[in-house]
C-alpha positions in Angstrom: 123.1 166.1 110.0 124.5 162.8 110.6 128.3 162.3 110.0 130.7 159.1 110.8 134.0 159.3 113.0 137.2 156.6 112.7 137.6 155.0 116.2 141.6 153.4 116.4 141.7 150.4 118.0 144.2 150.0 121.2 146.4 147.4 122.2 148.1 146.7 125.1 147.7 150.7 125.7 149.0 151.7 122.2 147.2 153.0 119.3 146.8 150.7 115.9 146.4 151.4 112.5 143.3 149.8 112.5 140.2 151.4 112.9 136.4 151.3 112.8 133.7 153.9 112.2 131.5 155.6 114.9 127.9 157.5 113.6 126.7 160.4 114.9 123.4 161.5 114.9 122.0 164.4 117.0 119.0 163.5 119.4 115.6 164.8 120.4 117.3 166.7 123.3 120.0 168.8 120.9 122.6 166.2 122.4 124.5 164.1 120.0 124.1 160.4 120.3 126.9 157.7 118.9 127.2 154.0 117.7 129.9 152.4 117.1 131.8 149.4 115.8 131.1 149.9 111.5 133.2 148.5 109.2 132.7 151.6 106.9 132.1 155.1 106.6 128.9 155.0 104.1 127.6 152.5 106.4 128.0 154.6 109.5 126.6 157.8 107.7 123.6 155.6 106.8 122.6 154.5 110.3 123.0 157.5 111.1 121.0 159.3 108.6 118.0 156.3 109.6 118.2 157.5 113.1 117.4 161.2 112.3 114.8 160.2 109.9 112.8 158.0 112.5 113.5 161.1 115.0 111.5 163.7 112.9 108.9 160.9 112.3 108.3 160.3 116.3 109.1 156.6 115.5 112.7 156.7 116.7 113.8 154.1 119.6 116.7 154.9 122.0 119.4 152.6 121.5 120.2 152.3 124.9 116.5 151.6 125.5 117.1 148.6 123.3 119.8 147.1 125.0 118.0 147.1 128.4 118.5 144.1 130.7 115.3 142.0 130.5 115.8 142.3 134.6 116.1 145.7 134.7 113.1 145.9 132.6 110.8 143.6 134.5 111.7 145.7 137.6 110.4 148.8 135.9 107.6 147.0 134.8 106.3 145.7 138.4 106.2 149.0 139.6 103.6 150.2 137.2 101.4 146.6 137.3 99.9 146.3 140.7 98.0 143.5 140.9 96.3 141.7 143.3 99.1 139.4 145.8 97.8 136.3 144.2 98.7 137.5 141.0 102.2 138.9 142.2 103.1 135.8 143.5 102.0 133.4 140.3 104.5 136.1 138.2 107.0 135.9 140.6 107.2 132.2 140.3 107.0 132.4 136.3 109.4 134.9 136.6 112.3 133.3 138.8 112.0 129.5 138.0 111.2 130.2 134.0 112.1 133.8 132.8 114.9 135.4 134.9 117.8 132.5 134.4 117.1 132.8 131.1 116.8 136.5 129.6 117.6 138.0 132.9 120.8 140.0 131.2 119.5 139.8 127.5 118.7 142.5 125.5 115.2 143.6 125.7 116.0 143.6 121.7 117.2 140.4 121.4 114.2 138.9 124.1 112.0 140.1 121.5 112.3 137.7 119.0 110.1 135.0 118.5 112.7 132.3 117.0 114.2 132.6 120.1 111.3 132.4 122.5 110.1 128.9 120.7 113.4 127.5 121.2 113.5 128.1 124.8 110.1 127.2 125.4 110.9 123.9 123.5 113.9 123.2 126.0 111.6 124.0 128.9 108.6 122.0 128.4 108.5 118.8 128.8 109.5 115.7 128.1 112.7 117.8 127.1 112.5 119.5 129.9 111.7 119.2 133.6 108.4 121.7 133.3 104.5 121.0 132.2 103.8 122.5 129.4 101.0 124.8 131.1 102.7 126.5 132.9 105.7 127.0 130.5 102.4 128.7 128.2 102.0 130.4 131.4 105.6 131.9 131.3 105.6 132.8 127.7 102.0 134.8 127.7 103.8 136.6 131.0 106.7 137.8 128.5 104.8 138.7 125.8 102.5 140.8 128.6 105.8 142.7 129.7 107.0 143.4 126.3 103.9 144.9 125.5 104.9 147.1 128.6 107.9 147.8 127.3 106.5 148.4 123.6 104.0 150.7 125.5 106.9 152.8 127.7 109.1 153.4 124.1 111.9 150.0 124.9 111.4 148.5 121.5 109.1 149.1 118.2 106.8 146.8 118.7 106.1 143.0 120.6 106.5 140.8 118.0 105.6 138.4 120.4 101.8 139.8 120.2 99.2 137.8 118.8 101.6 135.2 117.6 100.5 131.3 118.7 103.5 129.3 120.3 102.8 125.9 120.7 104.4 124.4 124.2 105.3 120.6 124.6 105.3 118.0 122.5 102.4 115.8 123.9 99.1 116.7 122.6 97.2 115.0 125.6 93.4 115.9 126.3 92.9 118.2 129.2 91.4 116.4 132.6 87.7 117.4 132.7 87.2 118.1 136.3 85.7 115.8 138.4 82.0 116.5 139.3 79.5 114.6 141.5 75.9 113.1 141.3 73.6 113.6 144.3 74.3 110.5 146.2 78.1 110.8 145.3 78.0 114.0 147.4 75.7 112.3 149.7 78.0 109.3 150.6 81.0 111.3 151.1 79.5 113.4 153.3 78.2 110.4 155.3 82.0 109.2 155.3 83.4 112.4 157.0 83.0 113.8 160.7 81.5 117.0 162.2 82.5 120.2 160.2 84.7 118.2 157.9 81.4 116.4 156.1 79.8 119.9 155.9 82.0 121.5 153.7 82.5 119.3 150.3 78.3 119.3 150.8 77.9 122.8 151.4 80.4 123.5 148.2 78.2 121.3 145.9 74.7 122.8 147.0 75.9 126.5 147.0 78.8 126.3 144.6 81.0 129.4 146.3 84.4 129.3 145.6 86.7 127.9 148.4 88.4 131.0 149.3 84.5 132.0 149.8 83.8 129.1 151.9 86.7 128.9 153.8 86.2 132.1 154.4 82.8 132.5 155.5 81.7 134.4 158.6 79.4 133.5 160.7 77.9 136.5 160.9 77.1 136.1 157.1 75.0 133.0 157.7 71.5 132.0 156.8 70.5 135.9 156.9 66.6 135.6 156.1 65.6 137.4 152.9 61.4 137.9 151.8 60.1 138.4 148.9 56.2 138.1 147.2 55.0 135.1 144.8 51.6 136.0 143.5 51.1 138.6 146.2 52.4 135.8 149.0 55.3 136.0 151.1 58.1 133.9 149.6 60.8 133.4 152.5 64.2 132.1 151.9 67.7 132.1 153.6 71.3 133.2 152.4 74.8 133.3 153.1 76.2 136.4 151.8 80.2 137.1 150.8 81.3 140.0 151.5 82.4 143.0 149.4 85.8 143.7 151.4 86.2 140.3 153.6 84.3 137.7 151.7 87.2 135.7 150.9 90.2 133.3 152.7 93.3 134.4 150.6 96.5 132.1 150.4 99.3 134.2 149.1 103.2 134.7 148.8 104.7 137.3 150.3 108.6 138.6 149.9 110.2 139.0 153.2 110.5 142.1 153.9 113.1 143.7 156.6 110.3 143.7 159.1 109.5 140.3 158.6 112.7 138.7 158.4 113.7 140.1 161.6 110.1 138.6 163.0 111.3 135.1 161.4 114.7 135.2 163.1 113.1 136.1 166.2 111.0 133.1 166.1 113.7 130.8 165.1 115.9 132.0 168.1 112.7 130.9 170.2 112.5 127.6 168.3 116.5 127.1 168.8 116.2 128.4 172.9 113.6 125.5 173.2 115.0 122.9 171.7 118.1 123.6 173.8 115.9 123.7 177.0 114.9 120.1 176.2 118.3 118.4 175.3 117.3 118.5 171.6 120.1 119.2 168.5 118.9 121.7 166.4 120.3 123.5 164.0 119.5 127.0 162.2 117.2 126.8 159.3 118.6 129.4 156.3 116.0 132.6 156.2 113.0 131.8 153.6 112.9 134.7 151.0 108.9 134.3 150.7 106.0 133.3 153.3 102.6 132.1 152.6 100.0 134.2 154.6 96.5 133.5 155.1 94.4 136.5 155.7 90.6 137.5 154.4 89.9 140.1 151.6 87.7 140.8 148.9 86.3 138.5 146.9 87.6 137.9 143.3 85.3 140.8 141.4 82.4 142.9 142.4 80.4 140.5 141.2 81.5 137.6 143.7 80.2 139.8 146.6 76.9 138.2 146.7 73.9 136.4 148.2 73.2 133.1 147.6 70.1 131.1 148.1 70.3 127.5 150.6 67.9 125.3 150.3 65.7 124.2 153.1 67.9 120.6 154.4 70.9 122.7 154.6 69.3 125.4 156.3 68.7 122.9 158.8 71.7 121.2 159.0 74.0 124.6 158.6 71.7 126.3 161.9 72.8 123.1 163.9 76.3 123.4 162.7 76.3 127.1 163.6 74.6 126.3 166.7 77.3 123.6 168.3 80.3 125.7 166.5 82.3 127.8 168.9 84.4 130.4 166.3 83.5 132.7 163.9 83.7 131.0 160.7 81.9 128.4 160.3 84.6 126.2 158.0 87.7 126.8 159.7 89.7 123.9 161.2 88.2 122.3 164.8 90.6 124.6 166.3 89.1 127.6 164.7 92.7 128.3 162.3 91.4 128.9 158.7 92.2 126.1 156.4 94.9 126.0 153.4 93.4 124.3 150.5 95.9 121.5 150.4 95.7 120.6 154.1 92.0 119.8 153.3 92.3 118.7 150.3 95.7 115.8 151.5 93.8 114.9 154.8 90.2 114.8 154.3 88.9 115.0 150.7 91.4 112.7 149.2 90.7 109.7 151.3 87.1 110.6 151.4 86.8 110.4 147.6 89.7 108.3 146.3 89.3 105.5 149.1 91.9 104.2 151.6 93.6 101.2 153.1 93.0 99.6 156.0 95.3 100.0 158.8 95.2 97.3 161.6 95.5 98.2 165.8 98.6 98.8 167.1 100.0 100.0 170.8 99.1 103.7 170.1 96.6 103.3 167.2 93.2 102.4 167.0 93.2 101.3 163.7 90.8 102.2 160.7 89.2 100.6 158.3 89.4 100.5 154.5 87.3 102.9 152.5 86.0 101.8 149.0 86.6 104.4 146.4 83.7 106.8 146.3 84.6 109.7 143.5 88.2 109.7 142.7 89.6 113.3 142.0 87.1 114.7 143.1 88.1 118.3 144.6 86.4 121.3 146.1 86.8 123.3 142.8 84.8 120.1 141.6 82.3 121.0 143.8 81.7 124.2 142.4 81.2 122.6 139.0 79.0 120.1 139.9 76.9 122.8 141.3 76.9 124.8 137.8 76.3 121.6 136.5 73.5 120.7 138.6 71.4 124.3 137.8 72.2 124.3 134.1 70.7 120.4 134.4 68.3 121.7 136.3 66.7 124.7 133.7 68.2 127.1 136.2 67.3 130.5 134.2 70.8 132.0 133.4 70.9 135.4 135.0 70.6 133.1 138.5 73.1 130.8 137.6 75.8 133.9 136.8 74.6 135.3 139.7 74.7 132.2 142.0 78.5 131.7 140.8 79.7 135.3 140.8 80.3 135.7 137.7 80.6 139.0 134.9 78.0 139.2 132.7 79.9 140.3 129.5 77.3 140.3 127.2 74.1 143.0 126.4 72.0 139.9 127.3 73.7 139.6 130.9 73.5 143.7 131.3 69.5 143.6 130.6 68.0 139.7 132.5 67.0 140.4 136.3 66.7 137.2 138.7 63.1 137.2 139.7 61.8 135.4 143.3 60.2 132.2 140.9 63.5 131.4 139.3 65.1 131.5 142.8 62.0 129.3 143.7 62.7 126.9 140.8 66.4 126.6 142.2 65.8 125.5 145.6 63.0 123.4 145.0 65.5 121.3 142.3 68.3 121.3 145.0 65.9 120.0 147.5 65.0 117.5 145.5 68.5 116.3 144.4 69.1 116.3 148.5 66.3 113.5 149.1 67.4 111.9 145.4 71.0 111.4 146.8 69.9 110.6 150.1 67.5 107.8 148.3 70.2 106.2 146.1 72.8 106.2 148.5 70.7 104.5 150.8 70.3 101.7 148.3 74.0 100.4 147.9 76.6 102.2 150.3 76.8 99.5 153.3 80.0 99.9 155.1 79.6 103.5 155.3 79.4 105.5 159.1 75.8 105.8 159.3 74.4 109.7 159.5 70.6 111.4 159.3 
């Protein structure tokens, strides 16, 4: 049975006359448990007493479980959440720009609380503070996600946090549709850009794979010929195919690890040797704590390894690409390095799509002319919309289009529709004719334009 203790407070070394009370209660284990710091007997005998009763009832929390460090919880929690290294690396942002410098040391108790948690996010969104309001949702659906975990493990009673809407920011804008493209939009842009750089925003928007997917893309995996019977007639058709376990370019961050900081600092003593060997000052750069690594994996689900149908003008014009290309994937740089999204994105896209000013000839310059805006915003994740677009436009039956775009079929109707070869007929025969639509248009107002068949 529960029973309270008087504690004497000390001062400078000496026992007071003044004193709190201490309860005792025994624990699960047959070991007796103690909290201090009441102001009264009764009251210490009762807290007590509440702590035995939610022991028999297999609801008790330990105390000390309560007063975990919201640090020392998340660490527990990250070893029991494996996820994939573009997920680690999203939390781990969240979790050391948002989360950490605030509830790093607080109670796993006193984290739960949802007062508290729309206070901060108030401070942290902006315009009061310096982060979008996104990604400060972002953060708080992470910390309800690891207080579930700790609800889960036995930390605290429950996440009050759970199924409770927080609204983030003040500023109750409209979300930026992304920007899609009609066929000659596509067309002229593709007209504007060079060599393997033209290919890709085209490719994108007649195949709509995602850009790790494309980026990613072996050639190998290429226009791999597929037949099929229409009315007892062969039906012949071409695919590119992502892979199960390497279908996808993946740009993730990495912690340094002792192995690779000691690479890093061997490569900056290289960097500092041959700056020295040509007469330039350099100085040492402080160690990263993260790289970004580009390496292939699997695609994004089991249901993004897949085969997708190309229509007859980009068969053409992806065998001629193929055919002239000297690496193995067929939308890396001209040097044959895979491509980070930005990189792409800052240097060819952007001025493709948004335009660009004219720069005149200078010793050591050619020069370039000005490009009229063609699509502004437009990106490559536009490009797999418009192609989703274009097939839902198109009366593309829906068990193609989920399968075209890799996605999960969550519903009875996805688990029992089969593509058959006429709806992947239907398909290439629309995107055929968008191809000599867009050429058509495009050919009736885009003077100025780098002429291409």
């Amino acid at each position: 049975m529960a029973y309270a203790e008087k504690v004497y407070k000390v001062r400078n070394g000496k026992q007071t006359k003044q004193y709190t009370w201490r309860a005792r209660y025994k624990k699960p284990d047959g070991t007796w448990g103690s909290e201090p710091g009441f102001p009264t007997k009764k009251l210490a005998e009762d807290w007590g007493d509440q702590q035995e009763v939610s022991i028999r009832s297999g609801t008790w929390i330990d105390p000390e479980k309560l007063q975990t460090a919201f640090g020392k919880w998340v660490e527990i929690w990250k070893t029991a959440n494996k996820k994939r290294p573009r997920t680690q690396s999203s939390r781990a942002y969240l979790l050391d720009k948002l989360l950490l410098p605030e509830w790093e040391h607080t109670p796993l108790t006193e984290v739960n609380n949802v007062f508290a948690v729309k206070a901060w996010a108030t401070r942290m969104a902006k315009p009061h503070g310096k982060h979008d309001p996104d990604t400060v949702a972002q953060a708080r659906s992470l910390l309800s996600t690891i207080l579930s975990g700790a609800e889960d493990a036995g930390y605290i009673p429950a996440n009050k946090l759970y199924g409770r809407r927080i609204l983030v920011g003040t500023d109750h804008h409209e979300e930026e549709e992304e920007v899609w493209a009609q066929p000659d939009e596509i067309y002229r842009i593709y007209r504007r850009l060079d060599g393997v750089h033209a290919l890709m925003p085209l490719v994108d928007c007649y195949l709509g794979l995602r850009w790790g997917e494309l980026a990613g893309l072996h050639r190998d995996n290429c226009l791999l010929k597929r037949e099929d019977r229409i009315d007892g007639k062969p039906f012949v058709r071409h695919v590119v195919r992502v892979d199960a376990k390497l279908g996808s370019l993946h740009e993730d961050t990495f912690e340094l690890d002792e192995d690779g900081l000691a690479d890093w600092h061997r490569a900056e003593d290289a960097r500092l040797e041959e700056c020295r060997a040509k007469g330039w000052k350099a100085n040492r750069r402080k160690p990263p704590k993260n790289v970004v690594k580009l390496y292939l994996g699997p695609p994004k689900n089991k249901y993004s390894a897949r085969e997708v149908d190309v229509p007859e003008f980009l068969v053409r014009l992806l065998g001629e690409h193929l055919e002239a290309w000297p690496h193995e994937h067929p939308f890396s740089t001209p040097g044959g390095q895979f491509w980070r999204r930005g990189n792409f994105t800052r240097a060819q896209l952007r001025p493709a799509a948004d335009g660009r000013e004219a720069v005149a000839r200078k010793r050591g310059f050619a020069g370039r002319e000005a490009w009229e805006p063609i699509l502004p915003g437009f990106t490559m994740r536009g490009a797999r919309h418009t192609h989703d677009t274009w097939m839902k436009d198109d009366g593309v039956d829906r068990a193609l289009r989920f399968l075209t775009m890799g996605w999960v079929p969550k519903d009875i109707e996805g688990t029992y529709e089969h593509v058959t070869p006429e709806m992947r007929r239907h398909r290439l025969q629309r995107l055929e004719a968008r191809w000599e639509r867009g050429k058509r248009v495009a050919g009736q107002g885009s003077a100025g334009d780098p002429k291409k068949s």
